[in-house]
Structure formats: C-alpha cells, structure tokens
MDAnalysis code that builds the backbone (N, CA, C; Angstrom):
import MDAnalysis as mda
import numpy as np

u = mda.Universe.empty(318, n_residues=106, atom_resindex=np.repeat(np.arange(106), 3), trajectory=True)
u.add_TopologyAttr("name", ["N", "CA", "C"] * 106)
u.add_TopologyAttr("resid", np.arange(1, 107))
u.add_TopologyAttr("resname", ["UNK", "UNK", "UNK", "UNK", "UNK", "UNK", "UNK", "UNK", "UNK", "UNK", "UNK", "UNK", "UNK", "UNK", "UNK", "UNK", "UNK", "UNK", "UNK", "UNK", "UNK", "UNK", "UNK", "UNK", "UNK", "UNK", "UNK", "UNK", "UNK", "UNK", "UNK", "UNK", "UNK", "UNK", "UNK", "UNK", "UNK", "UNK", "UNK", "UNK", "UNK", "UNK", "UNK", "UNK", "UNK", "UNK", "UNK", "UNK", "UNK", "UNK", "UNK", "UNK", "UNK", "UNK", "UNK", "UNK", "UNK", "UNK", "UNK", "UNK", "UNK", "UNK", "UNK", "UNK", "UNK", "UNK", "UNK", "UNK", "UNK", "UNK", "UNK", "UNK", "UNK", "UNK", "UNK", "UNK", "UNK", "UNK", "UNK", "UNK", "UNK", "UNK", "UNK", "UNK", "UNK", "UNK", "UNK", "UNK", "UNK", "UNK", "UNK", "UNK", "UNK", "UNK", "UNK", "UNK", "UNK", "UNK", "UNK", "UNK", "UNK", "UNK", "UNK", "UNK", "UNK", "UNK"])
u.atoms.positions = np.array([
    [138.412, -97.936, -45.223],
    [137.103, -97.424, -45.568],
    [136.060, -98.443, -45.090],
    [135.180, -98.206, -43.938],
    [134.333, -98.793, -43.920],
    [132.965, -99.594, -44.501],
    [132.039, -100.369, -44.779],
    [131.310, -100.532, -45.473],
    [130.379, -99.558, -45.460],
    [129.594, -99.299, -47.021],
    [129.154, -97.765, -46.623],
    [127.505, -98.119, -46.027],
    [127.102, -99.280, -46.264],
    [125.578, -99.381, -44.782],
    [125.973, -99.162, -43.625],
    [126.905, -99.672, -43.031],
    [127.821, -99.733, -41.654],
    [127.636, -98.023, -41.398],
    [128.454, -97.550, -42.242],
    [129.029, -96.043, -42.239],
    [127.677, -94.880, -41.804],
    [126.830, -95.265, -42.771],
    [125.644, -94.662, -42.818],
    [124.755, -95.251, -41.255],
    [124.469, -96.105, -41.220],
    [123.952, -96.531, -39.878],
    [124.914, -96.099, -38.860],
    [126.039, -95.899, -38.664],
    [126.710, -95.286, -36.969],
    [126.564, -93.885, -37.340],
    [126.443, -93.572, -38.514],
    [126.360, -91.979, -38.323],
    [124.856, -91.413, -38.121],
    [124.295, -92.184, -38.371],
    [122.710, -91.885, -37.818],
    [122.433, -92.190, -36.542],
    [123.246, -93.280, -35.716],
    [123.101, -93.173, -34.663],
    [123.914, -92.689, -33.481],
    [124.921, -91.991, -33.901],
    [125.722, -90.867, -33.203],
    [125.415, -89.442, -33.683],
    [124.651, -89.637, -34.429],
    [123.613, -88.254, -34.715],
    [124.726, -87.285, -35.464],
    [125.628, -87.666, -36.747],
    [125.799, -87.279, -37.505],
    [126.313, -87.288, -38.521],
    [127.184, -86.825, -39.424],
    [127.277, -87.584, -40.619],
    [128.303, -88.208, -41.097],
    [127.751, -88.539, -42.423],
    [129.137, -89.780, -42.744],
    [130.505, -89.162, -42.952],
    [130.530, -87.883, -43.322],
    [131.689, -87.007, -43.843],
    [132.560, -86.875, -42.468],
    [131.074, -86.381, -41.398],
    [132.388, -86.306, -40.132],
    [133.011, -87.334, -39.643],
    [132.168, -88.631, -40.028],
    [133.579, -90.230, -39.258],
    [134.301, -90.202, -40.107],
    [134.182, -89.789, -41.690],
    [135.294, -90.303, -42.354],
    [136.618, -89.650, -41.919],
    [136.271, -88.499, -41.104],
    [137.696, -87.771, -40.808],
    [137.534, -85.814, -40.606],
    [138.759, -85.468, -40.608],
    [138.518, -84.265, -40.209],
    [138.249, -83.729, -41.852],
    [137.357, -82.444, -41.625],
    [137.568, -81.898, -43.083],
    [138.981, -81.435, -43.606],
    [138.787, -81.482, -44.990],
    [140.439, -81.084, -45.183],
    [140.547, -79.469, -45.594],
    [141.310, -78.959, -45.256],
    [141.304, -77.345, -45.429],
    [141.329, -77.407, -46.870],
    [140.717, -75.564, -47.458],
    [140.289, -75.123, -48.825],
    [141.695, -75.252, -49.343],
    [142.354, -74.732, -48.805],
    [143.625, -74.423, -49.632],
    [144.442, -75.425, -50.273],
    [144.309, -76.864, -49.304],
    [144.717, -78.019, -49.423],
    [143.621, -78.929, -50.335],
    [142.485, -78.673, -50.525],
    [141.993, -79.527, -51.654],
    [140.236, -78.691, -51.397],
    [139.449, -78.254, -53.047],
    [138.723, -77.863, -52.743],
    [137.540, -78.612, -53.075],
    [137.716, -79.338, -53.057],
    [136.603, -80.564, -53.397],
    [135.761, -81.311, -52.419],
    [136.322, -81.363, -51.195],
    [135.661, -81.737, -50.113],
    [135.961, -82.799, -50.106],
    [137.111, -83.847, -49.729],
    [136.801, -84.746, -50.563],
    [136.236, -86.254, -49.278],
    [136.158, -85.371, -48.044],
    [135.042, -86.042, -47.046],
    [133.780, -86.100, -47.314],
    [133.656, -85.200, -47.636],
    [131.818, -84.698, -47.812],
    [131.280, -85.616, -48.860],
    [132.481, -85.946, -50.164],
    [132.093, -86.476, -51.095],
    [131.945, -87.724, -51.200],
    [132.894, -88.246, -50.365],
    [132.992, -89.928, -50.189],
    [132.043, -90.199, -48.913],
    [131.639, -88.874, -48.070],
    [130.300, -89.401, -47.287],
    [128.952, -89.661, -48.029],
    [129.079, -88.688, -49.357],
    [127.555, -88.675, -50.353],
    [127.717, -89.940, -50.713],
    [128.862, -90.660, -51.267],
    [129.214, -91.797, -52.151],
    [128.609, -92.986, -51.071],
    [129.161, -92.884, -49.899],
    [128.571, -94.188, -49.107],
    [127.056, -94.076, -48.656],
    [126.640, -92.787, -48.441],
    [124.901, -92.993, -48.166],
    [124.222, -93.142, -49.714],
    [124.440, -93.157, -50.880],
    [124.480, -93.526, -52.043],
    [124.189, -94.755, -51.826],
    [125.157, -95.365, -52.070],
    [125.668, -97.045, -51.726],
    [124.546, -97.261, -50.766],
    [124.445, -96.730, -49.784],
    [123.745, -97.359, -48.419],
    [122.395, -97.397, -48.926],
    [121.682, -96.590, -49.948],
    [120.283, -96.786, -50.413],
    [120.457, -97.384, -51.280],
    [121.353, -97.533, -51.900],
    [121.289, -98.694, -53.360],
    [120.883, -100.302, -52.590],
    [121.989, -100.145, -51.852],
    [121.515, -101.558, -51.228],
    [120.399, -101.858, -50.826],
    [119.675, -101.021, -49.632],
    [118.637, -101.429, -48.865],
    [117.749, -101.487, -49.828],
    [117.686, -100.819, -51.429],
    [116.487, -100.715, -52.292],
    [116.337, -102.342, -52.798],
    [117.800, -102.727, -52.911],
    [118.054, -104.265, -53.380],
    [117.990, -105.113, -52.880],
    [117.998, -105.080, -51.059],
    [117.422, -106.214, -50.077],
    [115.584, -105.965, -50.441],
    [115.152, -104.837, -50.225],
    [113.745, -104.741, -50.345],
    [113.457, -105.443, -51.860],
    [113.778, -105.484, -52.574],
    [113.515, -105.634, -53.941],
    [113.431, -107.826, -53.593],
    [114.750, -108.077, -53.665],
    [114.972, -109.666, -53.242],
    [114.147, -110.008, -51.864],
    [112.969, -109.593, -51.406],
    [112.738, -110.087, -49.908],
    [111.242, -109.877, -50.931],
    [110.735, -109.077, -51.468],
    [109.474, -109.145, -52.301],
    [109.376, -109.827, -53.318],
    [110.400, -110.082, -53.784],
    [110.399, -111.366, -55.041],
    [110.597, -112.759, -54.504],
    [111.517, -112.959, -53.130],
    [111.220, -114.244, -52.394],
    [110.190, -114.014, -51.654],
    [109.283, -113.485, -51.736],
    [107.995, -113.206, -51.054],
    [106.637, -113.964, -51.860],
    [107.144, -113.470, -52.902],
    [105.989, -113.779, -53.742],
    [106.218, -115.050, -54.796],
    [107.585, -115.729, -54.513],
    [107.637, -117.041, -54.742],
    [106.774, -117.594, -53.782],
    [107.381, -117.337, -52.472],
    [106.805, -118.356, -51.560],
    [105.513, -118.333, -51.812],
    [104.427, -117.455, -51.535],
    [103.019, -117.593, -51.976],
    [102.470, -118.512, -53.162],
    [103.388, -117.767, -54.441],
    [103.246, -118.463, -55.258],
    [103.347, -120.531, -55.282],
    [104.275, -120.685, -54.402],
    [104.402, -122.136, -54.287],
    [103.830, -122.348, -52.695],
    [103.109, -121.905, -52.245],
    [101.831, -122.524, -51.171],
    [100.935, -122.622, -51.822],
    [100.457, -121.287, -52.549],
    [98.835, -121.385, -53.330],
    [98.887, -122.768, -53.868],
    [100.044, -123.299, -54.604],
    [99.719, -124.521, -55.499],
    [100.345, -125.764, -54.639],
    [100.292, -125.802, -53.481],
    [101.042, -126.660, -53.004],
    [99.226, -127.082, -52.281],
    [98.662, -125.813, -51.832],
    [97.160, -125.662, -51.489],
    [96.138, -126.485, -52.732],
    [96.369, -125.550, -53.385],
    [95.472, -126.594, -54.406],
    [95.758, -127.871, -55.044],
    [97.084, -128.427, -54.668],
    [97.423, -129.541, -55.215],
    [96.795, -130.678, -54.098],
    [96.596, -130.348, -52.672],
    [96.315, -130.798, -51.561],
    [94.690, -130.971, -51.909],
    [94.350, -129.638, -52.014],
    [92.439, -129.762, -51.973],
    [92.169, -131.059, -53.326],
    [92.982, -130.603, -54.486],
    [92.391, -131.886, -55.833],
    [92.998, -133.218, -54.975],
    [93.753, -133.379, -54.399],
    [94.294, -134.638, -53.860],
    [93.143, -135.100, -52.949],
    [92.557, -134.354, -52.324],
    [91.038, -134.410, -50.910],
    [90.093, -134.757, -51.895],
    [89.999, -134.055, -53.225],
    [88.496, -134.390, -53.525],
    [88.369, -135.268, -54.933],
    [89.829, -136.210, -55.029],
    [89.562, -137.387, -55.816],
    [89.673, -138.335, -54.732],
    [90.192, -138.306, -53.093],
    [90.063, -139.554, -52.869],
    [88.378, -139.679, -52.167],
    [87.563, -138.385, -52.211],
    [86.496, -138.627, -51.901],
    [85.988, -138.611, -52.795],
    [85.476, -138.301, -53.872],
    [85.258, -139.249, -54.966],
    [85.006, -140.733, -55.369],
    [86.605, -141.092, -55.192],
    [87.077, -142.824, -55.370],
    [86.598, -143.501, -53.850],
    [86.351, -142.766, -52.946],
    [86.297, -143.425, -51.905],
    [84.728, -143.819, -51.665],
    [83.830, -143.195, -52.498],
    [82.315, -143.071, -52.391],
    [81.999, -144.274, -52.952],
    [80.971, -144.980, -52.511],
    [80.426, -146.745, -53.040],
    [80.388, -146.663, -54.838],
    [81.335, -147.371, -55.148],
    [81.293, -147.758, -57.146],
    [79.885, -148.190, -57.456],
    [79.626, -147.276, -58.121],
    [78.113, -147.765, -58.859],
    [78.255, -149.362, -59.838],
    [77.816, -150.077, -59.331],
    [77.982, -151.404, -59.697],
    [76.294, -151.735, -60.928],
    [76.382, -151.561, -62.042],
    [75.188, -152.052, -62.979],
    [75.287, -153.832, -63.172],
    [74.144, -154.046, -62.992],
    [73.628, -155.656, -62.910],
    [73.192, -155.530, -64.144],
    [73.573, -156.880, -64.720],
    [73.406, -157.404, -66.051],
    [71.738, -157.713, -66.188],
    [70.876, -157.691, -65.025],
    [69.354, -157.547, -65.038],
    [69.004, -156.493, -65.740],
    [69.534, -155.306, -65.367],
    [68.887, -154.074, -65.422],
    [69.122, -153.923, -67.211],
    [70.154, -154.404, -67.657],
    [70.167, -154.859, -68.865],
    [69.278, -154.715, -69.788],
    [68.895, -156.091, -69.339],
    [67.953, -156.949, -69.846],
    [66.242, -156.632, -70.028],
    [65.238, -156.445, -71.393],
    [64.218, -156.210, -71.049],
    [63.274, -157.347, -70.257],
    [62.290, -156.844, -70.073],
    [61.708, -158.055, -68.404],
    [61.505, -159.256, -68.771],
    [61.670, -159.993, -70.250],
    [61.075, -160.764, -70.081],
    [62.427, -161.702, -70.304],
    [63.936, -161.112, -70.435],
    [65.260, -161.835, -70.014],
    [65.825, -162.372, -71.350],
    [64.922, -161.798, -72.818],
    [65.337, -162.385, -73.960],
    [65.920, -160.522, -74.793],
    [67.241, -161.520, -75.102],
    [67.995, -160.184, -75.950],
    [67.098, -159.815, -77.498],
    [67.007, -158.855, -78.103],
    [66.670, -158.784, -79.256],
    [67.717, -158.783, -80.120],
])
C-alpha cells in the first residue's frame, strides 16, 4: 500500500483515481463493498488530513519566527537608543553653580 499523499498525487497526475492504481475493481458478486473505491476514499482522506497539518505547522512556525524578529528588532532599536543616550556629553554640575554669589553656605 502506498503512502496515501504519494497515492493521491500520481493519481492526479495520470489523470485519475486512487481506486484505479490501487487495482482492478473487484467484481459484485465477489465483494460488494468496493473495496478499491474505499481504500481510494481512505487515502485521499489521509492525503487532506495531512496537507491541512503541514499548512497548520508552517503558520505556527511562521508566526514564531515573526514573533522572535519583532523582539529581536526592538531589542536592537532599545540597545541604539541607550548607547546614544550614554554616548551624549554627561552633564557635569560645578560646585559654583551651587553656591550663592557671594561663595558663603547658609
């Protein structure tokens, strides 16, 4: 039994279905269940379960990744604008300016 994405993809691209690779149909008399037809429904089944579950895991590692640039971004910009900040001339107060003019403390 093939994998049923596999199964489903060659039968879409030999233009038909999964029931006919799985084999010949089996006569009524010999089983009336189909039981090609059924295990072809079962693997294009399967074949959308999956692709719903790659799509599902490719949008949730999607939106990690964003999630950890945005803050990898803003961890960068606060990192830019404390060293310009710290990097700007230290306001230095003189013990003059202190002092009233005539240089005596009260």
């Amino acid at each position: 039994m093939p994998d049923a994405d596999l199964l489903v993809r060659l039968a879409e691209e030999l233009d038909t279905t999964a029931a006919a690779l799985l084999g010949p149909e089996v006569p009524p008399e010999a089983e009336a269940g189909g039981t090609a037809e059924q295990l072809g429904r079962i693997a294009e089944q399967l074949a959308v379960k999956n692709r719903r579950a790659r799509r599902i895991w490719r949008i949730a590692a999607g939106v990690l990744i964003a999630f950890v640039a945005v803050n990898l971004l803003l961890i960068l910009l606060n990192f830019a604008a404390f060293r310009s900040f710290t990097s700007e001339g230290e306001v230095v107060v003189e013990a003059q300016e202190l002092l009233p003019e005539d240089g005596q403390l009260q």
